[in-house]
mmCIF file as gemmi writes it, N, C-alpha and C atoms, coordinates in Angstrom:
data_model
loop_
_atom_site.group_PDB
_atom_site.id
_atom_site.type_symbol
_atom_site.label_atom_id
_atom_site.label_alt_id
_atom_site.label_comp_id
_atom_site.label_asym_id
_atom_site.label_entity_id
_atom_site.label_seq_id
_atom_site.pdbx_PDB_ins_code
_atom_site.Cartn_x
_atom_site.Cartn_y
_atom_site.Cartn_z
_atom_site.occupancy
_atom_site.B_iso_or_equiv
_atom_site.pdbx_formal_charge
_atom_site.auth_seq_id
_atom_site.auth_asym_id
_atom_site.pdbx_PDB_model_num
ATOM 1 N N . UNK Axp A 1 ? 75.173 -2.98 309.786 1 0 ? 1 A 1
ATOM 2 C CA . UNK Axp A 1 ? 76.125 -2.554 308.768 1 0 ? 1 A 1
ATOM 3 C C . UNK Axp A 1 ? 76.644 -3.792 308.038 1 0 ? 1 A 1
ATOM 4 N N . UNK Axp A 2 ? 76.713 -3.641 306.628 1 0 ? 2 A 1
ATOM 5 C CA . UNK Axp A 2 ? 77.321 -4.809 306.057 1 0 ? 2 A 1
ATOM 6 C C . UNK Axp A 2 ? 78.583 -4.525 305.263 1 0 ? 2 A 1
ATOM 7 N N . UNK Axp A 3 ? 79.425 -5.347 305.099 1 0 ? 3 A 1
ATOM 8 C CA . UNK Axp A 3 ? 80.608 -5.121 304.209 1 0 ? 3 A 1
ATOM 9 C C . UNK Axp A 3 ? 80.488 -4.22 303.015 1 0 ? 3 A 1
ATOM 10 N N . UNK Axp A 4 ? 79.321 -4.496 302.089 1 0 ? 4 A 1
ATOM 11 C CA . UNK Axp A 4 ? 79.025 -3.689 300.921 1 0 ? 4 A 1
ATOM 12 C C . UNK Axp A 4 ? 77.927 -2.882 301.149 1 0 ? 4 A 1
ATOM 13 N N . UNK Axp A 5 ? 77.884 -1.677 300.925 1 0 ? 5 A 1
ATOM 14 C CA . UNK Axp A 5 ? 76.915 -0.601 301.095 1 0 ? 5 A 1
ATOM 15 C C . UNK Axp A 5 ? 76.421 -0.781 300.092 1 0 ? 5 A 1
ATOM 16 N N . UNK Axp A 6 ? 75.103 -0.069 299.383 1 0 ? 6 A 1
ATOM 17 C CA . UNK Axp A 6 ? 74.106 -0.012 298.378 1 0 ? 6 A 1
ATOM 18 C C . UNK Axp A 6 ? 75.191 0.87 297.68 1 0 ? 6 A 1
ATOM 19 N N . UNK Axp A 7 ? 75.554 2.022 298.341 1 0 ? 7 A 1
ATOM 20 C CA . UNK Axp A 7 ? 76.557 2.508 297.143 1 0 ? 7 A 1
ATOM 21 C C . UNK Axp A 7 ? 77.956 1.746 296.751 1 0 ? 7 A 1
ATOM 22 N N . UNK Axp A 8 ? 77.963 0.965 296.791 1 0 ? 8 A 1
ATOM 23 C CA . UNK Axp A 8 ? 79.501 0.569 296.484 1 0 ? 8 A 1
ATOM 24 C C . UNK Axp A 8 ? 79.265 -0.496 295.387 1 0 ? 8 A 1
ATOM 25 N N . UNK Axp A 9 ? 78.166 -0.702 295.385 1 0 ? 9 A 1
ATOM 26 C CA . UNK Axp A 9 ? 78.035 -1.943 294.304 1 0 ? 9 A 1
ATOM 27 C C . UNK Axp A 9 ? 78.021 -1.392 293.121 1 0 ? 9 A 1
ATOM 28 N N . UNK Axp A 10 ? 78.515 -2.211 291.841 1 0 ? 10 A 1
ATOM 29 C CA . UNK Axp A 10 ? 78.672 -1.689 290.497 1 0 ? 10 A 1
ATOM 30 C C . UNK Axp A 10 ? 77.578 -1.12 290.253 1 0 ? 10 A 1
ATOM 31 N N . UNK Axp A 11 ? 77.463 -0.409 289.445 1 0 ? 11 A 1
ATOM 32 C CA . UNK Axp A 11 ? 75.802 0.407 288.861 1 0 ? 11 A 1
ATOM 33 C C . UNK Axp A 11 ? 75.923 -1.056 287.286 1 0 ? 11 A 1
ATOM 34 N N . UNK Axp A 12 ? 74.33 -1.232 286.935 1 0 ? 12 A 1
ATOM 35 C CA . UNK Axp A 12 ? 74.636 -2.12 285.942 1 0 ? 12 A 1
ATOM 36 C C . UNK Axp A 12 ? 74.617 -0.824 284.362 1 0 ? 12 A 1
ATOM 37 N N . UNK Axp A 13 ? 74.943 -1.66 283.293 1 0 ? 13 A 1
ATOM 38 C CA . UNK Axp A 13 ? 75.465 -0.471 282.661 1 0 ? 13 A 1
ATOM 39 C C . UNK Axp A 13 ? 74.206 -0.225 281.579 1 0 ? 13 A 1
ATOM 40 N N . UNK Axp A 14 ? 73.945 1.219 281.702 1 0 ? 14 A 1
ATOM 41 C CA . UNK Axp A 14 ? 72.483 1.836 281.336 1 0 ? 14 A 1
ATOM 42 C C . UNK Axp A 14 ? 72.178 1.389 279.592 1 0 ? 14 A 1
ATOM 43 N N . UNK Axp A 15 ? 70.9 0.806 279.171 1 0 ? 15 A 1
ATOM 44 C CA . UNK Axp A 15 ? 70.901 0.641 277.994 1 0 ? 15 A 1
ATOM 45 C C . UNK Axp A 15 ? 69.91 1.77 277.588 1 0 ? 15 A 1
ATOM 46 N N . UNK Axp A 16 ? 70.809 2.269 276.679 1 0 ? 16 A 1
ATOM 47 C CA . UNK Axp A 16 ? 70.068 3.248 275.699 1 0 ? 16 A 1
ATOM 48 C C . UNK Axp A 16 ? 68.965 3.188 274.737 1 0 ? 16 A 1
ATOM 49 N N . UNK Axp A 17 ? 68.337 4.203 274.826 1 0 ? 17 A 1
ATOM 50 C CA . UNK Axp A 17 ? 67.367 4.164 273.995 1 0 ? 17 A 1
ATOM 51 C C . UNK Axp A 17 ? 67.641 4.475 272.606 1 0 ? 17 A 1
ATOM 52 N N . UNK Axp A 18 ? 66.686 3.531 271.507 1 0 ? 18 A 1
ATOM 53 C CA . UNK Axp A 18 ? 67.2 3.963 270.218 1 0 ? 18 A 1
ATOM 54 C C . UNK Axp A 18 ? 66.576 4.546 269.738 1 0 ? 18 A 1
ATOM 55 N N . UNK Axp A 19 ? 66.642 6.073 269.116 1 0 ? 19 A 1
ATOM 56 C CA . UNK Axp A 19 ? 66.26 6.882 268.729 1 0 ? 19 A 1
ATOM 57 C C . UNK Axp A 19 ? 65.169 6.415 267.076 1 0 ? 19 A 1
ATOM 58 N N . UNK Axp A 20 ? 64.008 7.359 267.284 1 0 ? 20 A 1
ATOM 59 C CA . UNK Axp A 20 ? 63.564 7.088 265.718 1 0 ? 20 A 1
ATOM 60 C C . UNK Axp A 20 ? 64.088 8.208 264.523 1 0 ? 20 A 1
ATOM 61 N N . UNK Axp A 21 ? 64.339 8.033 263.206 1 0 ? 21 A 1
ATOM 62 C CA . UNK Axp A 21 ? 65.484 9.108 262.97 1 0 ? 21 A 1
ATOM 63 C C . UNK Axp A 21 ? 64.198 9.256 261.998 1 0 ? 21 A 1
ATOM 64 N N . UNK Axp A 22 ? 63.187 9.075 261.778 1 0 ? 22 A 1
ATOM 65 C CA . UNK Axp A 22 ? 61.806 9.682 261.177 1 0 ? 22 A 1
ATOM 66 C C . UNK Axp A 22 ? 61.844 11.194 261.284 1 0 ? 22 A 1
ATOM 67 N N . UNK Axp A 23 ? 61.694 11.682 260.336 1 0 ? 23 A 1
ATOM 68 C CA . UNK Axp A 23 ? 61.308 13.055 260.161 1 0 ? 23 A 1
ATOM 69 C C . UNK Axp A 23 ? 62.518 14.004 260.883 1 0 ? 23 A 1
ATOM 70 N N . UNK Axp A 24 ? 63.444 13.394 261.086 1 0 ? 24 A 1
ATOM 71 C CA . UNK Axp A 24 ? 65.185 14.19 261.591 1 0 ? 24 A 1
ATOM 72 C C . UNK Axp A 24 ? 65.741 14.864 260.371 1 0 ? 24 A 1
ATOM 73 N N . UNK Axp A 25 ? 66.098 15.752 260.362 1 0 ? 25 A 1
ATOM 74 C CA . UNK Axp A 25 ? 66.887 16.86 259.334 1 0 ? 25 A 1
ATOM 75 C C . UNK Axp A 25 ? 68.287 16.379 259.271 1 0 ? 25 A 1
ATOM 76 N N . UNK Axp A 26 ? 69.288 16.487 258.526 1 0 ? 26 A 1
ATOM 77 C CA . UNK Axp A 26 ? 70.32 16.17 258.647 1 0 ? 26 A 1
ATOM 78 C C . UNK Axp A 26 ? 71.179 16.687 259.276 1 0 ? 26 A 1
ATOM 79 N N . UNK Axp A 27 ? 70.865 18.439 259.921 1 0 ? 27 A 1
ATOM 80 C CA . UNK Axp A 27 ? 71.208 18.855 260.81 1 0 ? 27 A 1
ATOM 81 C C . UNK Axp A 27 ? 71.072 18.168 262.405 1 0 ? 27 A 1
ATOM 82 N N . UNK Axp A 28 ? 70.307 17.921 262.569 1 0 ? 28 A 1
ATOM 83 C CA . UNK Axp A 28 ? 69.573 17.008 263.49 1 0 ? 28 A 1
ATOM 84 C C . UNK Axp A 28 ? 70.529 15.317 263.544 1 0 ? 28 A 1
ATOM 85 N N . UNK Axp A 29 ? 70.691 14.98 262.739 1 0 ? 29 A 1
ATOM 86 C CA . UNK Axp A 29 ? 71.113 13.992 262.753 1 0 ? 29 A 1
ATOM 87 C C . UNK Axp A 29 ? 72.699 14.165 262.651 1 0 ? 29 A 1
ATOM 88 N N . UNK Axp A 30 ? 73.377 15.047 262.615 1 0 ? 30 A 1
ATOM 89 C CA . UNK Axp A 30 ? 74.804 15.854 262.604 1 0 ? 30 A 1
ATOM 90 C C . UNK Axp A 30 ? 74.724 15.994 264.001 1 0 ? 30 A 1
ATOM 91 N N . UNK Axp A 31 ? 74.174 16.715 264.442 1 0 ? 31 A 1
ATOM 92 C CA . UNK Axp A 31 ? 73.904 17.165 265.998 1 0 ? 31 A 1
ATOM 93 C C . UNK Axp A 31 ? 73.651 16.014 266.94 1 0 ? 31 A 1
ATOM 94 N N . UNK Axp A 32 ? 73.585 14.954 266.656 1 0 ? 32 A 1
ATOM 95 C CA . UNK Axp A 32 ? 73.139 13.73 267.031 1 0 ? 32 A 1
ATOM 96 C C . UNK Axp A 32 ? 74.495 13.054 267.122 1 0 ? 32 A 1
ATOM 97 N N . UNK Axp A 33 ? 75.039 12.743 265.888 1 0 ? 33 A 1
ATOM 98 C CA . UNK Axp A 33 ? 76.434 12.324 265.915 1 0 ? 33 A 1
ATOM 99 C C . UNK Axp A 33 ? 77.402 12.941 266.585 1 0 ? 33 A 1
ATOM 100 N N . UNK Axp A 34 ? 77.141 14.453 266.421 1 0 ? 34 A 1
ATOM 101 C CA . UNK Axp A 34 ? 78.457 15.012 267.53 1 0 ? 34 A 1
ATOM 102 C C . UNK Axp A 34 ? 78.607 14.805 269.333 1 0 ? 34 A 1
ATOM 103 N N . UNK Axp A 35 ? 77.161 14.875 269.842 1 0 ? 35 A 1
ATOM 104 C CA . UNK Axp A 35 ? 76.387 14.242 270.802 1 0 ? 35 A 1
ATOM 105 C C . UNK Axp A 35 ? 77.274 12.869 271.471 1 0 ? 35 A 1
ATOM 106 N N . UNK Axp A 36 ? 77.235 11.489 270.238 1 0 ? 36 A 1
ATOM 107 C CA . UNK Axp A 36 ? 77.629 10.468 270.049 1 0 ? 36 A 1
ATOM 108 C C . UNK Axp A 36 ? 79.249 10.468 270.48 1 0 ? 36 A 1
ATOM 109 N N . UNK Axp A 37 ? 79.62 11.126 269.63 1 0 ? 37 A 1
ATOM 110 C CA . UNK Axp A 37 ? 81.17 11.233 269.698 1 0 ? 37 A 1
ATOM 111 C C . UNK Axp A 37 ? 81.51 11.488 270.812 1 0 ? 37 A 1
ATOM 112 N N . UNK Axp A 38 ? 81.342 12.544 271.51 1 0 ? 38 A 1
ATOM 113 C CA . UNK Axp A 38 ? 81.552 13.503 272.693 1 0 ? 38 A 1
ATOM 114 C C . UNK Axp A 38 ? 81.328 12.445 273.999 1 0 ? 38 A 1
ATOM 115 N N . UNK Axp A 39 ? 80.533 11.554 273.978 1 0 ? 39 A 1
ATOM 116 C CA . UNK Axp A 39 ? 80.096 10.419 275.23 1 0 ? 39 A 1
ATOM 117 C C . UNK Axp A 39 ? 81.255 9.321 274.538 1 0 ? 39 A 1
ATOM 118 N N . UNK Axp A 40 ? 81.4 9.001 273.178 1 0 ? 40 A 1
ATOM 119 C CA . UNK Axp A 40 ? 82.223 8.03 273.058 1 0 ? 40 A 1
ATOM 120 C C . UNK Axp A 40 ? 83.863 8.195 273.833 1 0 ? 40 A 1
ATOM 121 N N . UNK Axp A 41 ? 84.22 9.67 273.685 1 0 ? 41 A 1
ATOM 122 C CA . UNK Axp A 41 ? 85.335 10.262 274.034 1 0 ? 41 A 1
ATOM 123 C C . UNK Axp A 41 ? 85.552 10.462 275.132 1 0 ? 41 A 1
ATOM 124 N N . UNK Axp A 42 ? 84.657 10.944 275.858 1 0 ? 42 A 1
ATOM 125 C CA . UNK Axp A 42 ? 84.055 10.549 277.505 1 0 ? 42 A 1
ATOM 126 C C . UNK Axp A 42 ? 84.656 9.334 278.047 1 0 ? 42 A 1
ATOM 127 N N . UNK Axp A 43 ? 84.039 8.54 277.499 1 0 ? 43 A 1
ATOM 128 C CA . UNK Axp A 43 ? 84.18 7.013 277.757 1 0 ? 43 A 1
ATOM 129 C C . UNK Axp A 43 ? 85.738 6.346 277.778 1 0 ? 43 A 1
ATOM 130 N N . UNK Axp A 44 ? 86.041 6.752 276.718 1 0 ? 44 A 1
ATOM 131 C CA . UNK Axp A 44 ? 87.733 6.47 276.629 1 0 ? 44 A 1
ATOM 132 C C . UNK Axp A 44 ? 88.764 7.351 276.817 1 0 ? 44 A 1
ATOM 133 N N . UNK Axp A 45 ? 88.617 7.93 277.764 1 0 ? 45 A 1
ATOM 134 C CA . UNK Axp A 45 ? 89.023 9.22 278.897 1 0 ? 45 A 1
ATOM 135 C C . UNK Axp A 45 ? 89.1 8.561 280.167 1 0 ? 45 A 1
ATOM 136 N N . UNK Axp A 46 ? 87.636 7.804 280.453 1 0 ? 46 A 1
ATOM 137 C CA . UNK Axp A 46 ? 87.218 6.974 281.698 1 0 ? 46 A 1
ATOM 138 C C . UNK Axp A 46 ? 88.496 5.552 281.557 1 0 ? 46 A 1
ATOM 139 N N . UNK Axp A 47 ? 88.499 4.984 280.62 1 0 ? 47 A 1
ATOM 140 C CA . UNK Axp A 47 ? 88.874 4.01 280.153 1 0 ? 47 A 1
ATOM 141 C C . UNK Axp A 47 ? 90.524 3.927 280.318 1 0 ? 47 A 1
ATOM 142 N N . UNK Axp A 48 ? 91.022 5.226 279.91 1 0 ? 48 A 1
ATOM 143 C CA . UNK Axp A 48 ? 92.945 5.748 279.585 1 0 ? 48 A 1
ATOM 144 C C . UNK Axp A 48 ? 92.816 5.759 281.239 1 0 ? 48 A 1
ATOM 145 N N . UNK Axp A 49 ? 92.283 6.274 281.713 1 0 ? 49 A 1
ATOM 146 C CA . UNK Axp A 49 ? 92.705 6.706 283.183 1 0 ? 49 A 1
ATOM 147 C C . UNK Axp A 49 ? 92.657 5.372 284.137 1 0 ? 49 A 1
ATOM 148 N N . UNK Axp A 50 ? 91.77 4.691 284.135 1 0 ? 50 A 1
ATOM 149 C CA . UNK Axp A 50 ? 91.456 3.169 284.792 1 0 ? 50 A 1
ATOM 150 C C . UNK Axp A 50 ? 92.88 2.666 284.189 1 0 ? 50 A 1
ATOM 151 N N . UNK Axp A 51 ? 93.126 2.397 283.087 1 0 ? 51 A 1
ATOM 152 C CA . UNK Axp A 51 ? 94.348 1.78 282.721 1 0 ? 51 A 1
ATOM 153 C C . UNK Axp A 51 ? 95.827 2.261 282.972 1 0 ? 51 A 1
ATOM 154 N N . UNK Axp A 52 ? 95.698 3.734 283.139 1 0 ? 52 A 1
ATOM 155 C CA . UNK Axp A 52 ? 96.94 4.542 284.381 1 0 ? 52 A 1
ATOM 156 C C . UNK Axp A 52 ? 97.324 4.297 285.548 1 0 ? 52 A 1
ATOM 157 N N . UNK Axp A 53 ? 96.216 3.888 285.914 1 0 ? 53 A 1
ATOM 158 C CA . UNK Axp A 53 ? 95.883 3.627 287.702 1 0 ? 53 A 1
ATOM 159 C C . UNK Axp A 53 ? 96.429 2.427 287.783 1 0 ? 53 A 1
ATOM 160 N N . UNK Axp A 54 ? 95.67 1.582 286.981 1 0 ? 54 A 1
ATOM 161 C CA . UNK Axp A 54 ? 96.111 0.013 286.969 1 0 ? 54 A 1
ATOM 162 C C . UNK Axp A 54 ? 97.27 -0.441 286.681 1 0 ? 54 A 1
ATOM 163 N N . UNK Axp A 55 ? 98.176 0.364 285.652 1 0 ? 55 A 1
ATOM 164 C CA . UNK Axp A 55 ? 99.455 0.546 285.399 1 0 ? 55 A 1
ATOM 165 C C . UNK Axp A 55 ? 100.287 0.889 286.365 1 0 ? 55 A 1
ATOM 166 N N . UNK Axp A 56 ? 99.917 2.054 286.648 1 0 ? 56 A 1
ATOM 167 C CA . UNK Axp A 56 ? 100.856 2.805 287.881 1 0 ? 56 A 1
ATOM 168 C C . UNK Axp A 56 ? 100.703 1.678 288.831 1 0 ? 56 A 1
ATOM 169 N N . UNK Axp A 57 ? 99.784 1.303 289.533 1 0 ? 57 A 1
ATOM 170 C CA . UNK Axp A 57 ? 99.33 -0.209 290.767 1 0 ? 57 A 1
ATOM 171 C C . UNK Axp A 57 ? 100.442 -1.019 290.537 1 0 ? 57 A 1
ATOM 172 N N . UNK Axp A 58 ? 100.284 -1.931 289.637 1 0 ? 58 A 1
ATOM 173 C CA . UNK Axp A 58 ? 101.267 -2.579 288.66 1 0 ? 58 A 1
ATOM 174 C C . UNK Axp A 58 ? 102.966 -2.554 289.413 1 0 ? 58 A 1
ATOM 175 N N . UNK Axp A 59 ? 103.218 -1.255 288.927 1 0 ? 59 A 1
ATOM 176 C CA . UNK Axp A 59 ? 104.603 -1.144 289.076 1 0 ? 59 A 1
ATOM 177 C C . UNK Axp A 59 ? 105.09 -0.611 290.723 1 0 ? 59 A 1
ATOM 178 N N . UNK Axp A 60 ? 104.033 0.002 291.039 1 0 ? 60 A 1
ATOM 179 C CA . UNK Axp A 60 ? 104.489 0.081 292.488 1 0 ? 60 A 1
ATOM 180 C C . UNK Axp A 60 ? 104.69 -1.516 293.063 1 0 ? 60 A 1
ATOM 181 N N . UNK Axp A 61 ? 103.588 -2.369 293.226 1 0 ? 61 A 1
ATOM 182 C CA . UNK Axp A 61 ? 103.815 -3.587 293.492 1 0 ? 61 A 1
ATOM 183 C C . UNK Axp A 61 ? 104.875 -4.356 293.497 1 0 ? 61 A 1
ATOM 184 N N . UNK Axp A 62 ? 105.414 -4.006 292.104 1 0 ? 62 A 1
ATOM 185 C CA . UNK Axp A 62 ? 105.927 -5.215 290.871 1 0 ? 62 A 1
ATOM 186 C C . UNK Axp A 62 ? 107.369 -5.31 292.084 1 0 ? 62 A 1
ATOM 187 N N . UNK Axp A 63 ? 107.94 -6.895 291.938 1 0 ? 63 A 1
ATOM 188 C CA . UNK Axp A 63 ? 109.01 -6.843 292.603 1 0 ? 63 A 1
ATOM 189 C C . UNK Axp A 63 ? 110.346 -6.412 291.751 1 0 ? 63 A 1
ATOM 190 N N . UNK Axp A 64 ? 111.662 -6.265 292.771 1 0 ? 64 A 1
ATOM 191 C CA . UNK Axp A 64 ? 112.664 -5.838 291.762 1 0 ? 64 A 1
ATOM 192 C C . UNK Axp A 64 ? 112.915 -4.57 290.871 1 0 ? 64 A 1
């Protein structure tokens, strides 16, 4: 057994593939952007909450 398990280590962060927008409809490419948004919003959901935690940490600690 070691201190760090295979799961505990950071995951490294996934690079995306870039799409070819050849022969995409603008529907398609609407549908694409909303797609976009929806993971961006995701993300800074992930992001507000890490910074709650870290906040809240913070002040429990904090002396005084």
């Amino acid at each position: 057994m070691t201190l760090l398990e295979e799961g505990d280590l950071p995951r490294k962060r996934q690079v995306l593939e870039k799409p070819r927008f050849d022969g995409w409809d603008v529907a398609q490419l609407q549908d694409y952007i909303a797609d976009l948004k929806a993971e961006i919003a995701r993300a800074e959901a992930a992001i507000a909450a890490g910074q709650s935690h870290r906040a809240a940490a913070e002040a429990f600690f904090r002396k005084g």
